[in-house]
MARKOLLUM-716816 format. One record per residue (C-alpha): z, x, y; residue in one letter. Coordinates in steps of 0.001 Angstrom, whole numbers, plus 524288, in hexadecimal, padded with zeros to 5 digits. Example, Ala and Ser with C-alpha at 12.3 -4.5 7.8 and 13.67 -1.06 7.14 Angstrom:
! MARKOLLUM-716816
(seza (81E78, 8300C, 7EE6C), a),
(seza (81BE4, 83566, 7FBDC), s),
//
This chain:
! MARKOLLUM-716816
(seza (DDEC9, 6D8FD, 31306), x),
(seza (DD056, 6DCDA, 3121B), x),
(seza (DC7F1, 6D841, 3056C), x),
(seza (DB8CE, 6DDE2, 3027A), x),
(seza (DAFE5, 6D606, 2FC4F), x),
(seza (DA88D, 6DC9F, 2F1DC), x),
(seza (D9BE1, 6D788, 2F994), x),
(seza (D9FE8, 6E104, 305F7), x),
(seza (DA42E, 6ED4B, 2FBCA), x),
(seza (D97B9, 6EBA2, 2F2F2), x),
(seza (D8FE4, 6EBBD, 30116), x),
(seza (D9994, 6F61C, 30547), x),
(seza (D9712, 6FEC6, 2F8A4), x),
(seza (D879E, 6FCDC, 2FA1A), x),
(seza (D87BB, 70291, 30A16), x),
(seza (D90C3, 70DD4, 3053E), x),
(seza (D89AC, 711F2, 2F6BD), x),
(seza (D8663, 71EF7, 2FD61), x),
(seza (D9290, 7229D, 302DF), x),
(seza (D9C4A, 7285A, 2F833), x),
(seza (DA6DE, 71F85, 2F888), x),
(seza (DA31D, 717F5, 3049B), x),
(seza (DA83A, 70B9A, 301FB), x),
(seza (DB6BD, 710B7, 30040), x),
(seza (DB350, 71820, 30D42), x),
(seza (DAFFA, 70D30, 314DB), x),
(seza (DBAD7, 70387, 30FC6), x),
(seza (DC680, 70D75, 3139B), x),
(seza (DC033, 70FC1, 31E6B), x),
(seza (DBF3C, 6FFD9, 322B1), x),
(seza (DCBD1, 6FCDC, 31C35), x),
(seza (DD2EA, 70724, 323C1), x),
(seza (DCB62, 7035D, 331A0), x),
(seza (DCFAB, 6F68B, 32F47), x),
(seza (DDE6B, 6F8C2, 32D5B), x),
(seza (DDCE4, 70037, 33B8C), x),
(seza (DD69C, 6F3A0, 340D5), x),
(seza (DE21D, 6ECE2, 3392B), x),
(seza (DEC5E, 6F6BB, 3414F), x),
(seza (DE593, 6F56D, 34EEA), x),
(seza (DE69C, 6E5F4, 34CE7), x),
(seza (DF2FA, 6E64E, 34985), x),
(seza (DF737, 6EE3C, 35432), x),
(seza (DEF4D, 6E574, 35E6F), x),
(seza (DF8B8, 6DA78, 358E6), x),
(seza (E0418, 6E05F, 359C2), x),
(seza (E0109, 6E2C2, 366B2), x),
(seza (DFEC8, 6D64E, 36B47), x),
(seza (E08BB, 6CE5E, 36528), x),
(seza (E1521, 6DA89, 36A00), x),
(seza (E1568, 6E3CE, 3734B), x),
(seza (E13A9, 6EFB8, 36AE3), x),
(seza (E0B58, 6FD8C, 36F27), x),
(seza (DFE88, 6FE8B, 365A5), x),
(seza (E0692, 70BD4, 3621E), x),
(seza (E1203, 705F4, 35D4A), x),
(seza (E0A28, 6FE21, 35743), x),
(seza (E0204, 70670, 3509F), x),
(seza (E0C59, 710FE, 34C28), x),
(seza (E12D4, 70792, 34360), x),
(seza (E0585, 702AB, 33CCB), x),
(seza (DFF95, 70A35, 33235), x),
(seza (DF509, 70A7C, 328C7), x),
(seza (DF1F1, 70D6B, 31B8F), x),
(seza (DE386, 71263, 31BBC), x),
(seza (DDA71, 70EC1, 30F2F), x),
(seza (DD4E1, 719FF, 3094C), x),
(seza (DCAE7, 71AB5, 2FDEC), x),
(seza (DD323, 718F3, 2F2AD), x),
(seza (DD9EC, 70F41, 2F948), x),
(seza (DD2E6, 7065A, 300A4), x),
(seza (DDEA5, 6FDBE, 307A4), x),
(seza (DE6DD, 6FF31, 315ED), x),
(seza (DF20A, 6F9EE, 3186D), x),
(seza (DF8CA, 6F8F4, 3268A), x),
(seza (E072B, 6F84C, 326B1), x),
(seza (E1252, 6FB08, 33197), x),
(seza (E189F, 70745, 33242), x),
(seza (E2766, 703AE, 335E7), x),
(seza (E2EDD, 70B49, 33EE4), x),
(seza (E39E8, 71451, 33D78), x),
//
C-alpha cells in the first residue's frame, strides 16, 4: 500500500493550481505507472524463482487502472480456464 502525506499533496496542489484538475491527473497517472512497475517486478520474480516465459507470466496478471474518480489499482491473477 501507498500513503500521501498531506505535506507532498499541499506541495503537489501548489505546482499544479494552474492546471484544471492537475493533481487528480498526476496521481492516476503515478498510481497507475506504479502498479506496471508492481507487474514487471513481479514478473522478474516469478521468473527467477520457476521456469516460467515472461508471457505466461504476464497473460495471467492484470490490473485495475485508477482513474479520476477513483484513485486506487489493484493487481490480481487472472486464473486459467
Amino acid at each position: 500500500m501507498i500513503t500521501v502525506e498531506s505535506a507532498d499533496l499541499k506541495k503537489a496542489e501548489d505546482l499544479l493550481k494552474f492546471v484544471p484538475g492537475g493533481v487528480k491527473k498526476a496521481a492516476t497517472r503515478a498510481i497507475n505507472r506504479s502498479a506496471e512497475a508492481a507487474k514487471t517486478a513481479a514478473s522478474r520474480a516469478l521468473r527467477k524463482e520457476y521456469f516460467l516465459s515472461n508471457k505466461a507470466i504476464l497473460s495471467t496478471i492484470k490490473i485495475k487502472r485508477a482513474s479520476a474518480s477513483g484513485l486506487s489499482a489493484a493487481m490480481y491473477r487472472r486464473m486459467s480456464r
